[in-house]
N, C-alpha and C positions, 0 to 999 in steps of 0.2 A: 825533438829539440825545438821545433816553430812553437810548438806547445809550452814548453816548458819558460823560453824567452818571451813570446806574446803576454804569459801570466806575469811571471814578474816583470816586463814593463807596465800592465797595469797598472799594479800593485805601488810601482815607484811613481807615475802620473798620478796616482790617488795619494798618497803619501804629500810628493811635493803640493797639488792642489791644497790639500787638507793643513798643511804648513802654511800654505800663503794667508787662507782664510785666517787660521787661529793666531798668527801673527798678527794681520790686518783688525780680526777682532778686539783683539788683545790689547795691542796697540790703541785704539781706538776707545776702549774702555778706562784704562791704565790714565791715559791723558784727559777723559772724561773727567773719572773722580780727582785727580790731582789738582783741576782748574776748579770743581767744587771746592773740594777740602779750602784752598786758597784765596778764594772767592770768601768764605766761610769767615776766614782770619780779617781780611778786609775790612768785607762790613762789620765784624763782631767789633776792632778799632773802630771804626768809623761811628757806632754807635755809643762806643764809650765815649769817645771825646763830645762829641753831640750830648750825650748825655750830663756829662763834669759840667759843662758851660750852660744846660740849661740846667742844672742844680745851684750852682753859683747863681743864675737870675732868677730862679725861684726863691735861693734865699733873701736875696734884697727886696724881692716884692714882700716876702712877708716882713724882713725887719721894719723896711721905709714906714708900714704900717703902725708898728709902735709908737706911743707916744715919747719914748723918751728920743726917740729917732726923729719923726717928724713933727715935734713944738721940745726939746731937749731945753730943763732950768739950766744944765750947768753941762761941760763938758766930761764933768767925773760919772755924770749920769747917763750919757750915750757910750761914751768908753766901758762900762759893764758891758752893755747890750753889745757891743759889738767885741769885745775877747768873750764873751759867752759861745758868741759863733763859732770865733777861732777857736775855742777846747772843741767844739761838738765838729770841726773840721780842720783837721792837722795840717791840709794841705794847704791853708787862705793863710799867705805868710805875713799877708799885710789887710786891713781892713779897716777905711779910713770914709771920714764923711767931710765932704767942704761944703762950704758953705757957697750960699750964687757969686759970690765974687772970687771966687777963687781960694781962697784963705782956709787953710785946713782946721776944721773945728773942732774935732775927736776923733781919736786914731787908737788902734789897740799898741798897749806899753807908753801909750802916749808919741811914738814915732811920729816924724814931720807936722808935729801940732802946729799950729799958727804958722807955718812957712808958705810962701803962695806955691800954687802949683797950676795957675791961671793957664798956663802955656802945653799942658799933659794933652795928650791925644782923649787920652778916655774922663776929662773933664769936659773939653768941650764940645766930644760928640755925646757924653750920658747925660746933657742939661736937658735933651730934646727925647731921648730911646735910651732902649738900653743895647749897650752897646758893649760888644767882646774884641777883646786887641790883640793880636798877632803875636808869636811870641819874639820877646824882647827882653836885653839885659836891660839893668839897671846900675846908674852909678850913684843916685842919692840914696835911696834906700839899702843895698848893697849895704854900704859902711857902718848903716847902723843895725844890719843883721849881723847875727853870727858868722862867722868865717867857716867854710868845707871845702876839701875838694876843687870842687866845680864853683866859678863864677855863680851868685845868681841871676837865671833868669824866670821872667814872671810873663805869665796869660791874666792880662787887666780884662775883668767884666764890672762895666758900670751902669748906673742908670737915675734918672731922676728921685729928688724926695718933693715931693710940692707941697704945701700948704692946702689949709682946710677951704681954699677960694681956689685952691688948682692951677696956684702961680710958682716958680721953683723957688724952694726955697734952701736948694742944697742940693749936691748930689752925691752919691753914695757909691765908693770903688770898695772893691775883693782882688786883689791882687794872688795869683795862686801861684804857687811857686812850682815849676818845670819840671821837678823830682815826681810829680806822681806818674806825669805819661811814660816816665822809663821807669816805673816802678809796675805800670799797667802792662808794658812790653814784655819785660823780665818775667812776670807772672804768666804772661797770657802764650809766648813762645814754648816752656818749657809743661804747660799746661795739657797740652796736646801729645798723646803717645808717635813715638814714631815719626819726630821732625827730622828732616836730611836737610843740611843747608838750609834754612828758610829764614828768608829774611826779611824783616816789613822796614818800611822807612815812611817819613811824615815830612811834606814839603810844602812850600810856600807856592803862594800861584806862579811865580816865577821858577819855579822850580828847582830851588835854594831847599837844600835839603836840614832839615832844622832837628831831626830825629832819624837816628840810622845805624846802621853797624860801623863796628871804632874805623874813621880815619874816613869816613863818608861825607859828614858833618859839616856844615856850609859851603859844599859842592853844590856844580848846579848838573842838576838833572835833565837829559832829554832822550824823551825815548817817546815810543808810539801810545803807550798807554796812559801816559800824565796830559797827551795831548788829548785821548780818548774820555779823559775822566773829566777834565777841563772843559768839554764840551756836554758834560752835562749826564752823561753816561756811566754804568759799572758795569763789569763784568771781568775777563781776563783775557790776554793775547799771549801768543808765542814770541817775542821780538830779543833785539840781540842789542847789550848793552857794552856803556864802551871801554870797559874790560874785552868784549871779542868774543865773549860767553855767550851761547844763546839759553834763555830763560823763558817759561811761564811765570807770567805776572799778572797779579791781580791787583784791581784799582776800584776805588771810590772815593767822592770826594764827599766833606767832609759840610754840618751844615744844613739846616733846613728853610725852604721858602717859607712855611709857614709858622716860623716861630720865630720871634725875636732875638738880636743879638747874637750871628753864626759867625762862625772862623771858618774862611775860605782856606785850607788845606786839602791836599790831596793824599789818600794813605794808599802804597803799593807796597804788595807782598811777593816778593820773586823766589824761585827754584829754580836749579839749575837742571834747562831739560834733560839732560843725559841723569841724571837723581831721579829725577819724575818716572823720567819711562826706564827705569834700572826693572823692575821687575818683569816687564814686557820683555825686555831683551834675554832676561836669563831664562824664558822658555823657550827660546830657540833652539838652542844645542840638546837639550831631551828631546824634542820630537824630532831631531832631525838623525839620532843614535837610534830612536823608535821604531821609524821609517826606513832604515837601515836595515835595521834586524827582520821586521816581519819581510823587507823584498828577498830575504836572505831566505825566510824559514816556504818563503809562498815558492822559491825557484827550486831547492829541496824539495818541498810536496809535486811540485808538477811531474819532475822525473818520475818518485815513487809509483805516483798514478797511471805515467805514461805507461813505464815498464808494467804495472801490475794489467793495464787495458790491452798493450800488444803483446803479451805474452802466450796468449791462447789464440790468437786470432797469425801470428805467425806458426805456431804450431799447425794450424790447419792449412796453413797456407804450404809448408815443408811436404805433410803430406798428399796434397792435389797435385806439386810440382813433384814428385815420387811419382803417381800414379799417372802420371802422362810419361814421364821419360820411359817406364816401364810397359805403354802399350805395344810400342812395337817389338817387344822381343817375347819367346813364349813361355817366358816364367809366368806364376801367377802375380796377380796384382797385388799392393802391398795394399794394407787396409785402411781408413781414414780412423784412427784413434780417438775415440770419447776424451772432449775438455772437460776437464775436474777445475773449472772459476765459475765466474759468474753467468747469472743465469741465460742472459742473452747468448754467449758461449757455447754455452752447453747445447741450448737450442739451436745453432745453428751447425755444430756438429753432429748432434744425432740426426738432425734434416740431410745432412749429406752423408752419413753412413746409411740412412735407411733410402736414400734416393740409389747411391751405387748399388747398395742390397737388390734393389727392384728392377734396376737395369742387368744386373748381372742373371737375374731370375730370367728376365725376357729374353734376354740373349739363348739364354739355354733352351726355354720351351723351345723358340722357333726354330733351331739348329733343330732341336728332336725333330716338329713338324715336318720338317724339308727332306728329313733323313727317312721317313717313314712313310709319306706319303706322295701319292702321285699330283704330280703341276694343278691338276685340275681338281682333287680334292685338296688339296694342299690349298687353294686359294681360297674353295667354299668354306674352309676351316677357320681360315684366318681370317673371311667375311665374317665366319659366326662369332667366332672368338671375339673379334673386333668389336660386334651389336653385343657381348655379350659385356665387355671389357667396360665400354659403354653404361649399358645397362646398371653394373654393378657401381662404375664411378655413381653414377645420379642416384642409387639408394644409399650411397655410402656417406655420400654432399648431404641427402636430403635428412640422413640421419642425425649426421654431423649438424647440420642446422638446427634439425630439432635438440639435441641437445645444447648446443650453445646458447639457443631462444630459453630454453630453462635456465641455463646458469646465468644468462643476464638476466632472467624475470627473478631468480631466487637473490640476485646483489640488487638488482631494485630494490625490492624488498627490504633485504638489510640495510641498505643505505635508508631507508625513509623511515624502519625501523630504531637507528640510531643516529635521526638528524639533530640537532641541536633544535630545530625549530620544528610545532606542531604542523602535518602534513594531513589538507584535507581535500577528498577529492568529492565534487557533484555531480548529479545530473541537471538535465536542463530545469527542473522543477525544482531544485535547493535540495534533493535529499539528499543524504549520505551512502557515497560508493566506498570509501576508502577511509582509513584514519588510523594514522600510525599511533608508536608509543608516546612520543613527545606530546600527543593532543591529549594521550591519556592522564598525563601526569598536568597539564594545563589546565583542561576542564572538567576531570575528576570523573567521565564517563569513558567507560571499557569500550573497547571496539566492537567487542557481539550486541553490546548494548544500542550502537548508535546506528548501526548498518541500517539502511530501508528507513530513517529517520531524518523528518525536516528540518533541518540547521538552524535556520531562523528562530521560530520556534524555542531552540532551546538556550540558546547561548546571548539573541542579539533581545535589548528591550524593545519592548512595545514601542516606542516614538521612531526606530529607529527602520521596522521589519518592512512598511512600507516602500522605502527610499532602496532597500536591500533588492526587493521583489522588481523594483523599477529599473535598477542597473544591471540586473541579471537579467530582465529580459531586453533591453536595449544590446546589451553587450551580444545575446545571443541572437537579436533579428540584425546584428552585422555582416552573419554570414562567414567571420570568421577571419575578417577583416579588420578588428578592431582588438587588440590586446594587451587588458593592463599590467603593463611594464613599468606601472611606479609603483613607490608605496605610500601606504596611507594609514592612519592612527584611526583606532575604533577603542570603543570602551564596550566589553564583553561580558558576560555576566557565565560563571562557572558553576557547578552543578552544588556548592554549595551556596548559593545566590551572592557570593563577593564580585565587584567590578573589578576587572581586569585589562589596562592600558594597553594595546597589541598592536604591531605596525603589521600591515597583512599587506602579501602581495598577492593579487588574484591573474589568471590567464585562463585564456578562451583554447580548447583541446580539440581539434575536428578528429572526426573518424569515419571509420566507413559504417558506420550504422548510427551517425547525428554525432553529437559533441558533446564536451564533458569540462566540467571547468574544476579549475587544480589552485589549492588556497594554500598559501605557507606564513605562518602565524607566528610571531618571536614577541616575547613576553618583554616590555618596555618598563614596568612599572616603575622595576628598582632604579633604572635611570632616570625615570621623571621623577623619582620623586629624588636624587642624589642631584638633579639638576636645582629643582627646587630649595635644596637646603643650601646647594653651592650660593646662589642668588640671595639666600638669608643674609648668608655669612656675608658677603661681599657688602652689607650696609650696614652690619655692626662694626663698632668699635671692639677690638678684642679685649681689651682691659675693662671698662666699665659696664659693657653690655648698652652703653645706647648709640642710638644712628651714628655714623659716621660722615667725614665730609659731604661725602655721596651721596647719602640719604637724606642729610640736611638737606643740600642744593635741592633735590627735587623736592622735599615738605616744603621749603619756605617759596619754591615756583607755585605749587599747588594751592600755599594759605596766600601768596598774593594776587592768585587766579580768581577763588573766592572772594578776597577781601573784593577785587574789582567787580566781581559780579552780584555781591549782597548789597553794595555801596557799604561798607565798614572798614572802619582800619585794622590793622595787624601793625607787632611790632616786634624788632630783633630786638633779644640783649645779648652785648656780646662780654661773657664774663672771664675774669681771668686773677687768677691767685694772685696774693700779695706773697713776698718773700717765699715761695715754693721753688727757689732754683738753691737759695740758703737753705732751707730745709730738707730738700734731697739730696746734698750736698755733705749735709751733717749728717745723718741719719741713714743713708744710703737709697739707692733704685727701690730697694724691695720698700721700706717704709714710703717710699714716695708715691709709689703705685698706688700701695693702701690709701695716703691721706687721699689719691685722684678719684680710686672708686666711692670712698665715705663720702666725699666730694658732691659727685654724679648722682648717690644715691639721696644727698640732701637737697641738689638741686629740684631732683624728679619728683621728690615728698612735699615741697612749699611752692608749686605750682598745680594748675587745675590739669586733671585727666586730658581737657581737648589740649591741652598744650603741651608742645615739641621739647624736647631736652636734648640735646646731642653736645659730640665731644668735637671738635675742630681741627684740632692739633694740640700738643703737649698739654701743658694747663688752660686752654682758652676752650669756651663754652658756648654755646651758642641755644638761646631761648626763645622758641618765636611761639608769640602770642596772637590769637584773634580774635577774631567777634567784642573788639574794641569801641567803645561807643563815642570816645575821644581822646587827647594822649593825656589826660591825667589819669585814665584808670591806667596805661604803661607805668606813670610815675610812681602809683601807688605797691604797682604789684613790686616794683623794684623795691623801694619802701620797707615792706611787708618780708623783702626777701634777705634782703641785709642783713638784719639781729641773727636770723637762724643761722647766716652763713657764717658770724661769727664765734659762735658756739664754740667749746672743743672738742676737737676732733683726737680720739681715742686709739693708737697706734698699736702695735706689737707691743714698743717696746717704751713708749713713750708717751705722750697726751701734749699737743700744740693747739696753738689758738691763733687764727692767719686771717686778714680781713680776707674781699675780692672786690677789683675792680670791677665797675660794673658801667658798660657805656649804651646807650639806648636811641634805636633809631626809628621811626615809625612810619609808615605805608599808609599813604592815603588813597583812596581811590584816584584820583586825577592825576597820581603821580608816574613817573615813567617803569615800564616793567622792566626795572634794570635790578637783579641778585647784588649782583659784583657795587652795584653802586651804594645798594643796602648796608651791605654789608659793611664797606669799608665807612659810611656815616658812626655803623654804629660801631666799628673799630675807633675810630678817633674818636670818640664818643667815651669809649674807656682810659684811651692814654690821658683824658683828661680829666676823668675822675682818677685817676692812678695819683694824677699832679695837684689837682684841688680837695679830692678828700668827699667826694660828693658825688652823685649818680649827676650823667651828663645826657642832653639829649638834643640831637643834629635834624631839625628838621627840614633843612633845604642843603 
């Protein structure tokens, strides 16, 4: 019974233990990925709207460009240019130029032509920047749109037009009308498999919510994460809003320092934590039905076991308590019964039938002696018998031992006959005493073959036999005080002369006639070389076949270790597809993957053998170049790289033609040995070839 409850309380402390952990993991994971996934929705908003508003001042840098824009004959002739915009952007509800005094001069449909608008926010801060407005209704323009629904309201992005002397001569508003960020929402929520409650909202610095779920909508918000995002920060928190709900929420704000014209909003995305950790909680109740059952089936087995263990061992115990109540009366004695279990059992049964056998025998001779003979021979008898009894023990022992010394010398044997690992024994001089099968199937030499043969000699190379001879005798003038109990890698050469990788473990053997040293040999090769390919893999990309993050990092440390030490430059490009998120989109993963490796393969084909090609992440590339003599051979090689990258590229099922940005940052010797700072040069270096249509290059 102690047996049986001792197991199964284990059984239930491992159980609950193992419960706490995979709940605690679980949990911990669960809420991991959730605060990604939501993280993920955050920024992927937070870059869309960043991106609308610097598309919208993109556009006006390039219109204000135009002539008919900035010196316009007539206002029928900027009114084109500007409903041109509006078809090629459905969402620019209004697109209007005044003039520096205020006074509207071309408007698309001709909307508030000639009205002043001297007093608009995004007039009199676009005469100086360009400048993005907060969202806001409208009531002059309003009347002369169409009627919907929803009030309009407009995101004003404006910006200067100057004259050919650089003086303003006008400045140029895109009014966008509010319908695309819920059109961005609607798309971008339901885009995602597997959303539970999620919700994003878009707020003002005050934290006036301006975008949100129905009946949200010009509340103000205060939670820990708008204060978190407000200071400058993204990521996500656990906090409780004031519904009484507690949520993960995720926050960014919205806006960048280095580009002109940001909207100071803030985007959070919340789930309700009990959704979040919904899957964490429902492995509870199965492993705790799990843990149930196996304490159930382990308290079951213990019994089985117990009874199956005292079954025989009470049985013997019945009959010794039989054969004591039965000495004193003068029946004969019952006998101790042969166990039919297990083997210990059985042994320790016939121990004690053959032990009562031997007493009951001696009992008898000496009653004969006593009955037969006189006191005085009787005694010399029982002297002799006694030397004789003696006697016969110690040839009986000494046989007994001699055969036990054979049956352990013959399992010797078999065990080092079938060790997993080659088994080699020496003398003090390297030759060979001993040498199982495993050495035969390692080094391709029989055991009649090697016996009385120098080891050295056959197996270790020439460079190596001298170092051999010098451990073996160091090891042996120890005296036997010194024994190697590590192990260590040798390259061994086998009787077909192939090298053979081996971790050996060698020990010092004393005996009574000098010492002997004992080697055991395990064949490593296939490991080192499965380590080897491990270590491959771990710096390719598995789609395209070139380096990876990983491998990049360390090439471009090693070409700017170099570059520093030739005195030469070196330079990253960091490349990255145009329209490849629409095109794997359309076409599907499997076609996307193709266009990546043609991709990879065109990069690696129109740069030079000493130069690096690798994959980065999804579509971004990464190209480092060296033994640069100054940065216009960079400019050229990008140049040179372009046309080819335009080509078409040849599908399954399909044939596309897709530019790449391409941004360029260069390493000078004198410059700091910073990767990370490289690299992100020559990141920004692309967003703005992405945005001007040109190879870009950051060199401080």
């Amino acid at each position: 019974m102690l047996i049986t409850a001792g197991l199964a309380a284990a059984v239930l402390l491992a159980v609950l233990v193992t419960l706490g952990l995979v709940n605690h993991y679980t949990r911990q994971n669960t809420e991991r990925d959730a605060r990604e996934h939501l993280q993920q929705l955050s920024w992927q908003m937070r870059d869309t709207l960043n991106r609308v508003v610097q598309t919208a001042i993109n556009d006006i840098k390039l219109v204000r460009e135009l002539p008919q824009i900035s010196h316009p004959h007539t206002p029928e002739e900027a009114r084109k240019v500007l409903e041109a915009l509006q078809k090629s952007s459905p969402d620019y509800a209004w697109i209007g130029l005044a003039r520096a005094d205020g006074k509207v001069y071309a408007a698309t449909q001709s909307t508030l032509e000639g009205q002043d608008i001297s007093t608009r926010n995004w007039f009199n801060h676009g005469r100086e920047r360009y400048y993005a407005s907060d969202y806001h209704p409208t009531t002059l323009l309003g009347k002369k749109l169409p009627g919907g629904t929803d009030p309009w309201r407009f995101v004003d992005v404006a910006g200067p037009v100057p004259d050919a002397d650089g003086k303003l001569r006008g400045v140029l508003c895109v009014q966008m009308n509010w319908g695309w960020v819920r059109r961005l929402v609607q798309t971008m929520l339901p885009s995602t498999s597997g959303q539970k409650e999620v919700e994003l909202f878009v707020l003002r610095a005050d934290g006036t919510v301006i975008l949100g779920p129905q009946g949200t909508e010009e509340t103000v918000v205060r939670s820990t994460s708008l204060t978190l995002a407000r200071n400058g920060t993204a990521g996500s928190v656990r906090e409780s809003w004031g519904d009484g709900k507690t949520y993960l929420t995720a926050y960014a704000n919205t806006g960048n320092s280095e580009e002109p014209g940001n909207l100071d909003w803030t985007v959070l995305v919340r789930q309700p934590d009990a959704v979040a950790m919904a899957g964490a909680d429902a492995l509870q109740r199965p492993i705790l039905l799990l843990g149930g059952l196996l304490a159930v089936l382990a308290a079951l087995l213990s019994m089985l076991l117990t009874r199956r263990l005292l079954a025989p061992l009470n049985a013997l115990s019945g009959d010794i308590q039989k054969r004591l109540a039965a000495q004193d009366s003068s029946a004969p004695l019952p006998p101790i019964a042969p166990v039919e279990s297990f083997h210990e059992a059985q042994v320790l049964s016939q121990a004690l039938a053959e032990l009562v056998r031997k007493e009951e025998s001696h009992l008898d001779s000496l009653r004969n002696l006593n009955e037969r003979l006189e006191s005085t021979v009787a005694q010399r008898t029982r002297e002799i018998a006694g030397k004789a009894m003696l006697l016969e023990r110690a040839l009986a022992q000494e046989q007994s031992t001699q055969m036990l010394l054979q049956e352990r010398a013959a399992e010797l044997r078999a065990i080092l006959d079938n060790a997993y690992d080659a088994f080699i024994a020496l003398d003090p001089g390297g030759v060979v005493l001993d040498w199982n099968r495993q050495a035969e199937k390692l080094l391709g030499w029989r055991r009649a073959e090697v016996i009385g043969q120098p080891l050295a000699s056959m197996v270790l190379p020439p460079l190596l036999r001298r170092a051999y001879e010098r451990d073996m005798r160091q090891l042996a003038e120890s005296g036997g005080d010194t024994v190697l109990n590590r192990r260590i890698e040798l390259t061994l050469h086998n009787r077909a002369g192939q090298e053979l990788t081996v971790e050996v473990a060698l020990a010092y053997v004393p005996r009574s006639t000098g010492h002997l040293f004992i080697a055991f040999l395990h064949d490593i090769s296939e490991r080192k070389s499965l380590f080897a390919s491990m270590e491959a893999m771990a710096l390719r990309d598995t789609l395209t076949g070139l380096p990876n993050r990983r491998a990049l990092l360390v090439a471009l440390n090693e070409a700017i270790q170099r570059a520093n030490r030739l005195r030469q430059n070196c330079a990253v490009f960091f490349v990255d597809l145009d329209r490849f998120k629409q095109i794997n989109d359309r076409y599907g993963h499997e076609e996307g993957d193709e266009l990546l490796r043609q991709f990879a393969a065109r990069l690696r084909d129109n740069v030079r053998k000493t130069d690096t090609v690798g994959r980065l992440a999804g579509d971004e590339f990464v190209v480092i170049l060296e033994n640069l003599q100054d940065d216009s051979a960079a400019q050229e090689t990008a140049d040179k790289l372009r046309p080819a990258l335009l080509q078409p590229f040849r599908l399954k099922t399909t044939s596309v033609t897709l530019g790449a940005s391409i941004g360029i940052a260069v390493h000078h010797p004198d410059d700091p040995h910073d990767i990370e700072m490289l690299l992100g040069r020559a990141d920004r270096a692309m967003y703005q070839d992405k945005q001007l249509g040109k190879p870009q290059r950051i060199r401080r």
